[in-house]
N, C-alpha and C positions, 0 to 999 in steps of 0.2 A: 552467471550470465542471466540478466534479468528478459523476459519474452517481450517483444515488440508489442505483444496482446494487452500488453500494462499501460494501458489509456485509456480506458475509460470512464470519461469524466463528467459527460455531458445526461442531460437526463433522458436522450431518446429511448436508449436503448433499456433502463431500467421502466420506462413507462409502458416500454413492451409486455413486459409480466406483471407491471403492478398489479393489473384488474384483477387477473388471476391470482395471485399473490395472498391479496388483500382479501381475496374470494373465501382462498380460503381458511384464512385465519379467521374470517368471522363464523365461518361453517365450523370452525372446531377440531380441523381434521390437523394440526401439527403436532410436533415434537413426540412423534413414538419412541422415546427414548428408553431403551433397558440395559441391563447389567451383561457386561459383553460376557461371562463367564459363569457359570454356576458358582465359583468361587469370588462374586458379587463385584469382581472389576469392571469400573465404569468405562464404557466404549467412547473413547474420542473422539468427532469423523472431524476431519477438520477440510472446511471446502476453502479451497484455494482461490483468487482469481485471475489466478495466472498458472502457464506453465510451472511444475515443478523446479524451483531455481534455490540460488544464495538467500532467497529473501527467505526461507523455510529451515537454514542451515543450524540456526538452534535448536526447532524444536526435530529434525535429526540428530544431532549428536544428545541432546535431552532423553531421546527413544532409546539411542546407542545405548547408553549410558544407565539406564535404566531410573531415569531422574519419573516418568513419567508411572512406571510398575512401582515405584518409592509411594506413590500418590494414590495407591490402589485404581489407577486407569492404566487404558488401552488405547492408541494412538493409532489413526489410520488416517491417512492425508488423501484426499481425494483433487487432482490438478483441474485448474479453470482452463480458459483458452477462450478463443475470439467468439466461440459457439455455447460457451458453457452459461449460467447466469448464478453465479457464483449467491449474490442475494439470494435469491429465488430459492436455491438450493437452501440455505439456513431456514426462511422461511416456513419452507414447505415440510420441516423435521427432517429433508433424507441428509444433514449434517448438524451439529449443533453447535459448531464452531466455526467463524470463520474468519477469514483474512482477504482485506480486498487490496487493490494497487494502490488508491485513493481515495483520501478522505470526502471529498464532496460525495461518491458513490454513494455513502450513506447517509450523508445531507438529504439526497435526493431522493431516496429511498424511502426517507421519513416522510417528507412533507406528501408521496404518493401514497400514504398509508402502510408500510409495510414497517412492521412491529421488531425492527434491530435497532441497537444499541453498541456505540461503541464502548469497548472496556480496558482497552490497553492500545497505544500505538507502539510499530515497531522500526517504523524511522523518523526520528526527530524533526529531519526536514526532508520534503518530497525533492528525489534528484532529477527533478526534470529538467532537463534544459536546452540551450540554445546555443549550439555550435557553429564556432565560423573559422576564420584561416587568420593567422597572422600577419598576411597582407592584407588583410578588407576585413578588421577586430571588431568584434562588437564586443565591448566591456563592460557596458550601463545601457540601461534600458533608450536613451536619447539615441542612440549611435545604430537602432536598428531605423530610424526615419532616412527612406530613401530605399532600403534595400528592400531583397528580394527573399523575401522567407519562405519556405516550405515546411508546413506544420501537419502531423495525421488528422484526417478532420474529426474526428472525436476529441482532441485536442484542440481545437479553433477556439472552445470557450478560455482555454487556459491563456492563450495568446490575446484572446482579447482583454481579460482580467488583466495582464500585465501592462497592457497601453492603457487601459481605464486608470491604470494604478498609478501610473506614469505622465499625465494628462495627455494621452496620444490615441488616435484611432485606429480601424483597418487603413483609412483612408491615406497616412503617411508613411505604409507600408505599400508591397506589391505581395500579395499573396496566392500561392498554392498550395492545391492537397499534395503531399506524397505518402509514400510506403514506410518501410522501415530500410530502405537502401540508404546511404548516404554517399553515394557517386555523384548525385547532382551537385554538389558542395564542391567535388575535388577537381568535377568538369567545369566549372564556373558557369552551368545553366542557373543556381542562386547564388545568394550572398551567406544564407544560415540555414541548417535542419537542426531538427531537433529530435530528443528521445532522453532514455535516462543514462546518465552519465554514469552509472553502473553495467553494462550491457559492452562487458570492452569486447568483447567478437564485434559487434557490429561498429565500433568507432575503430576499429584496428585501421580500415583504413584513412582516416585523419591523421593517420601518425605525430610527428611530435611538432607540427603544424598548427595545431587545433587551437583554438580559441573556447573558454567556456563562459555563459553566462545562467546561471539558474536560477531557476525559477523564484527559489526563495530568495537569493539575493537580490532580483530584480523587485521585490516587494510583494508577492501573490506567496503567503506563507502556508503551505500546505502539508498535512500529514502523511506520510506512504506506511502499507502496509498495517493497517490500523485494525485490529483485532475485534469482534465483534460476535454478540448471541443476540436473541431474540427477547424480548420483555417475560415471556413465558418461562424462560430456561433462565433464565436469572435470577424471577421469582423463586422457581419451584427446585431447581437444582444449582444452589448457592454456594453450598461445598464444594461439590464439582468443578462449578467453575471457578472459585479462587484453585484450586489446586491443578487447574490444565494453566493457571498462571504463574504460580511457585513453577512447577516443570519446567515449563517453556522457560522461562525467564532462568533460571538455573541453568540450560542448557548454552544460552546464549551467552552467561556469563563464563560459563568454561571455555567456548568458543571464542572468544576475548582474547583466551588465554593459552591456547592453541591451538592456532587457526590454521597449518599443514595438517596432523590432523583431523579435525573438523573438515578439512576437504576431500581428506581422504573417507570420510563417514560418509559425505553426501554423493561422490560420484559411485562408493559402494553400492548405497540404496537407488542413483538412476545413474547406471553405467551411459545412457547418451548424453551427460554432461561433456563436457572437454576440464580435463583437470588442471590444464595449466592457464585456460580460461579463469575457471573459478579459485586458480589460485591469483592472478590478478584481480578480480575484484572482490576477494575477502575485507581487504584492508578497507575499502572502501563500503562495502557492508558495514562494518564496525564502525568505522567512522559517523554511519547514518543511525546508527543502532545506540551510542555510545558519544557523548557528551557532558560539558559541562551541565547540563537539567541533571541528565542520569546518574553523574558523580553523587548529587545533593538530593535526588528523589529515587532512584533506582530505576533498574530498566522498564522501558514502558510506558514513563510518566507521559502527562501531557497535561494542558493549559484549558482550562475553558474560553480565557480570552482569547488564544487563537481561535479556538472553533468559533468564535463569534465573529471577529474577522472572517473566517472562509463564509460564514453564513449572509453578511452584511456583503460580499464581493459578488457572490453567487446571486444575492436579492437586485443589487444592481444591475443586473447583465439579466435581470426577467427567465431565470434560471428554472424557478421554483412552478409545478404547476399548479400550485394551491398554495396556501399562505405561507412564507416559511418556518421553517422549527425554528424548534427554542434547544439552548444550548443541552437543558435536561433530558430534553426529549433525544437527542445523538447521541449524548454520553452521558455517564456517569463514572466518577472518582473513587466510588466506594469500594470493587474490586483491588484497584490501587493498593488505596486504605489498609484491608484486612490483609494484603500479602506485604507492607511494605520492609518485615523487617527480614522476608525470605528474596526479594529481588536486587539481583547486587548492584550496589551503587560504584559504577565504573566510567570514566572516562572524564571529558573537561580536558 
């Protein structure tokens, strides 16, 4: 079950820490990184930006499995939440690994100064989307002109990205904030909510009513879950981090392959999961995890020319508080590269 907290898209809230952020990467004070062990194993911290959920379910069963102690590392997951700032955290050294809900987060992040890099995404396409009723469908982006949407407003920019994308504005829409309830959908107060169509606790109640339309199909192609260090920890601990990527990516390739299970590993390690929850949306995990790209590049891959779409959609919509990045400066392929013949190529 993925957290209602996985929205964060917009750049207010990263501009809240950047100064600080930024502060103190020029000050010199990150990345205290040392050997978790006398016995020289590397410490993992890997900061979340989200509740502990499925989106983490590899590199759980990776830990299980001991795919990560194969790698001479140590693995310790630290969870985001609506209060945490998950960037900031990387930043600042008190993790040196992270994973956030969405890829603009670190679009955003860059162009306010703060020195991360993405190195691996872990869902091919972001499952955001836009839920309606099989009496009132929205199936293509044209068919929400008229209606009544409720979007989380951290999420407003993703909505507007879809109607820029679409030639549509707010203006052929009726829009409101909500929460992460989707009662007003089944009370006919809207016409559409949305959230990640991973998150089946909270769509339980749409039952088998539901109408979906996501966000990537609707033409806003965005990453979820996109893994990420700092420029510093890339340079100076290079080993390391291909190898918290073989792990991971190992893990998630077993989880493919037995994903009962793999859910039994994950509600192990956070007993407040619901296991028959996360055994509904494994497949659906996997499915975002696990594609035709991955078949032919392995897990993790990704595209620069997406990134430059999301960059070119983001510049549009005056996203950016400074000039935008360049695609080098988000990501780089070369982690990729050095682990490709250890990440299994599955799916398509």
């Amino acid at each position: 079950m993925k957290s209602t907290s996985k929205t964060g898209f917009t750049r207010r809230g990263l501009l809240k820490s950047a100064g600080a952020t930024a502060g103190m990467a020029c000050a010199g004070n990150l990345f205290q990184i040392s050997p978790a062990h006398a016995q020289d194993s590397f410490a993992v911290t890997l900061q979340l930006g989200w509740l502990a959920s499925n989106g983490i379910i590899g590199e759980v069963a990776a830990d299980k499995l001991g795919y990560y102690a194969d790698e001479g590392l140590t693995l310790k997951v630290m969870p985001g939440g609506p209060q945490i700032d998950g960037v900031a955290s990387v930043a600042s050294g008190r993790a040196n690994l992270g994973s956030i809900s969405s890829s603009p987060s670190l679009m955003l992040a860059r162009s306010a100064g703060i020195p991360v890099k993405c190195i691996a995404v872990g869902y091919q396409q972001h499952p955001f989307t836009y839920f309606s009723l099989k009496s009132n469908p929205v199936n293509k982006p044209e068919d929400l002109i008229g209606k009544k949407v409720a979007t989380n407003g951290l999420a407003r920019v993703l909505l507007q990205a879809l109607l820029a994308e679409n030639g549509m504005s707010e203006d052929d829409i009726e829009l409101s904030v909500m929460g992460a309830d989707m009662t007003p959908l089944m009370t006919g107060q809207v016409d559409v909510v949305t959230g990640w169509n991973t998150n089946t606790s909270a769509l339980e109640i749409l039952g088998d009513q539901r109408v979906d339309m996501t966000l990537w199909d609707a033409g806003v192609k965005l990453y979820a879950n996109p893994y990420y260090v700092t420029d510093e920890t890339l340079a100076n601990y290079r080993p390391q981090v291909d190898a918290m990527i073989r792990a991971g990516s190992k893990g998630w390739g077993w989880v493919y392959d037995n994903r009962e299970e793999a859910v039994d590993f994950l509600v192990e390690r956070y007993p407040n999961l619901d296991r028959d929850n996360e055994m509904a949306a494994v497949d659906l995990a996997m499915d975002y995890s696990f594609d035709e790209k991955t078949a032919a590049n392995g897990w993790g891959t990704m595209d620069p020319a997406t990134w430059q779409k999301q960059i070119d959609i983001y510049s549009s919509l005056n996203q950016f508080a400074q000039d935008p990045p360049k695609v080098d400066d988000i990501m780089t392929m070369s982690v990729l590269e050095t682990t490709a013949e250890a990440r299994p190529k599955l799916g398509g």
